[in-house]
C-alpha positions as CSV (number, residue, x, y, z in Angstrom):
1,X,3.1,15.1,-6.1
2,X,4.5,12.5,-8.6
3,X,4.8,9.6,-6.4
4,X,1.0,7.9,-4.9
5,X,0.8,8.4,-1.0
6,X,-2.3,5.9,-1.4
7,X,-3.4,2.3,-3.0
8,X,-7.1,2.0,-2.5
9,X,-9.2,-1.2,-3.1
10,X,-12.9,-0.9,-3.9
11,X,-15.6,-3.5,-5.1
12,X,-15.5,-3.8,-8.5
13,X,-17.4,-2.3,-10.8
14,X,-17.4,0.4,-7.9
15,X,-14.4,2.6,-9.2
16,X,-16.0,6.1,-9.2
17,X,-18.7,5.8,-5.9
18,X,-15.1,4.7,-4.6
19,X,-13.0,7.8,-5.8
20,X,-15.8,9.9,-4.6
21,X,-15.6,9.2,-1.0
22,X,-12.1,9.4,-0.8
23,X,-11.9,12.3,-2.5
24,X,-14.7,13.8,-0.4
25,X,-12.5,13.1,2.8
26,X,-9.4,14.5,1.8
27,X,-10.7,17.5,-0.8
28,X,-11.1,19.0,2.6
29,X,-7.0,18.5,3.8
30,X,-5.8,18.8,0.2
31,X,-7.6,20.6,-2.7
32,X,-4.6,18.7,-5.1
33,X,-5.7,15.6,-4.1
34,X,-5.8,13.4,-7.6
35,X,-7.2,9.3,-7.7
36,X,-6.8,7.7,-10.8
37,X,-7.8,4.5,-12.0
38,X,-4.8,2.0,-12.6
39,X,-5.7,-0.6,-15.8
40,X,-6.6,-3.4,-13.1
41,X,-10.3,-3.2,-12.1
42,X,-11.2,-2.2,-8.4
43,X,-7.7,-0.4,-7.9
44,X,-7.0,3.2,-7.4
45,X,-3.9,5.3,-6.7
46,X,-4.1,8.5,-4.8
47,X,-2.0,11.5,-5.2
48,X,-2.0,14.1,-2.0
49,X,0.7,16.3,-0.8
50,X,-0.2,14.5,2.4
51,X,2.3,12.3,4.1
52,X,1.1,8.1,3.4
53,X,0.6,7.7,7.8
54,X,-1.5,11.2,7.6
55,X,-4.1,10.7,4.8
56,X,-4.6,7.1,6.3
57,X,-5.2,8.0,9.7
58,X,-7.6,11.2,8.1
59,X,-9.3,8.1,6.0
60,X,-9.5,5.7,8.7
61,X,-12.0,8.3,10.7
62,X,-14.7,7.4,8.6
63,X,-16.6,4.6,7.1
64,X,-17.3,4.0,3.6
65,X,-19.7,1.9,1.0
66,X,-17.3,1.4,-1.3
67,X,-13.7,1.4,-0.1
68,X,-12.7,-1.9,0.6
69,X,-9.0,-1.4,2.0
70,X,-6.5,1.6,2.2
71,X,-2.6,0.9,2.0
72,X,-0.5,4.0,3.1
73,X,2.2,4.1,0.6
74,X,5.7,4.9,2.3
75,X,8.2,3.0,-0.5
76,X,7.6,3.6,-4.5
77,X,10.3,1.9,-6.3
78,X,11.2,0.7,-10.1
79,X,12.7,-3.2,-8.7
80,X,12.1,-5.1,-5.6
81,X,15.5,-5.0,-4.7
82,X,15.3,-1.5,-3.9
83,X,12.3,-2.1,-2.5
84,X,14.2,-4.3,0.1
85,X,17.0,-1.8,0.7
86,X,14.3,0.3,1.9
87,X,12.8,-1.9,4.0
88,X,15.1,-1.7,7.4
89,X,13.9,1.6,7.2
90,X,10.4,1.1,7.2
91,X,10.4,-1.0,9.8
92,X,12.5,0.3,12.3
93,X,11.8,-1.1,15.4
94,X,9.0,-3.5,14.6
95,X,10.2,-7.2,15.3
96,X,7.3,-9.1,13.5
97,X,4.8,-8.2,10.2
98,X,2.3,-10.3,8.3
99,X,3.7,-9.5,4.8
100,X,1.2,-9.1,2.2
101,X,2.2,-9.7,-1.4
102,X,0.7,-8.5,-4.4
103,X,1.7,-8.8,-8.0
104,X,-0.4,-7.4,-11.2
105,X,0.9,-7.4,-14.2
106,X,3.9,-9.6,-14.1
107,X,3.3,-13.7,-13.8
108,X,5.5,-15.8,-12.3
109,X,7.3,-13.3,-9.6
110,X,4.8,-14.3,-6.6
111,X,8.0,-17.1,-5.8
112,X,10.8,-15.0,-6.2
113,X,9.9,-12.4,-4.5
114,X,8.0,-13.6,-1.7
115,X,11.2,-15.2,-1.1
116,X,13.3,-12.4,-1.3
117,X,11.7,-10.7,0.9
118,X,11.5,-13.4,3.2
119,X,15.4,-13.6,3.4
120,X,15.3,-9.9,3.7
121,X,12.9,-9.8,6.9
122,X,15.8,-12.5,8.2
123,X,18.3,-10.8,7.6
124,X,17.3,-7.6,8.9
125,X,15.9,-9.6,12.3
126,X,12.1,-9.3,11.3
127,X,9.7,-12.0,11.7
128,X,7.3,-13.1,9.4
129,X,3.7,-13.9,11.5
130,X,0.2,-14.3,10.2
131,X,-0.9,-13.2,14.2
132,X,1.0,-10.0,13.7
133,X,-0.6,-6.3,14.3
134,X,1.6,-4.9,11.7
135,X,1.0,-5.4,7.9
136,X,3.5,-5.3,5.3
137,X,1.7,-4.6,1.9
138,X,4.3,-4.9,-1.5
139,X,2.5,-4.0,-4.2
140,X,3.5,-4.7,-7.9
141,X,1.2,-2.8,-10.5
142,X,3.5,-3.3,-13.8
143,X,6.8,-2.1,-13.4
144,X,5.6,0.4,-10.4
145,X,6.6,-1.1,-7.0
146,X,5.0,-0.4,-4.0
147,X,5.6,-1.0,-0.1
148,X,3.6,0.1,3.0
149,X,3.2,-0.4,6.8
150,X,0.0,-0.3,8.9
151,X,-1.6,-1.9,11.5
152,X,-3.8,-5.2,10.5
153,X,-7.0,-5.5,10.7
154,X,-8.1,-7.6,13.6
């Protein structure tokens, strides 16, 4: 359980209401369930022995006060670039994804990245659509890079 299976955005100032009702949900599927609090306010990783796709769909069954978005975590990596090897594997058999980018802790990178992964989705015959149903969420927290798949909110 080294790797999160969970990024969770809350309203700020909202960290521990916000840990409580996740952990309230999935205390009950995984007594080794651990959140903590990354330095960046309003963001929490979760630790489960849970697959990402299985705590999410457990999450998504219930409605919260504080949670304001749940990305399943299916790609933790130390580089974008392996980030992008990854990525035909994630998204196997999806032809379009509105690709969400988010970068803490390192300024500058938004450019680069966004379009390296842009080439990547090209080269790997992936569309890149705002109107898509599936989202593809990077997130950079430091040096920790994170990628996940799920459908969009509508």
């Amino acid at each position: 359980m080294n790797k999160p299976k969970l990024l969770v955005t809350c309203k700020p100032g909202n960290e521990e209401w916000c840990e409580n009702e996740i952990g309230n949900v999935l205390f009950h599927y995984d007594q080794s369930i651990r959140i903590e609090r990354t330095r960046y306010p309003a963001l929490l990783l979760v630790y489960t022995e849970l697959e990402p796709t299985a705590a999410l769909r457990i999450l998504e069954s219930y409605e919260y006060g504080y949670v304001k978005n749940i990305i399943p975590i299916q790609i933790v990596a130390s580089s974008i670039e392996e980030v992008l090897k990854r990525l035909p594997t994630l998204l196997k058999g999806i032809d379009t994804v509105r690709v969400k980018l988010r970068i803490r802790g390192r300024r500058g990178y938004s450019p680069l990245y966004w379009r390296q992964v842009m080439s990547k989705l090209k080269e790997i015959g992936v569309s890149h659509s705002s109107s898509s149903s599936h989202c593809l969420h990077i997130e950079v927290i430091d040096g920790m890079f994170l990628a996940g798949l799920k459908k969009c909110p509508r």
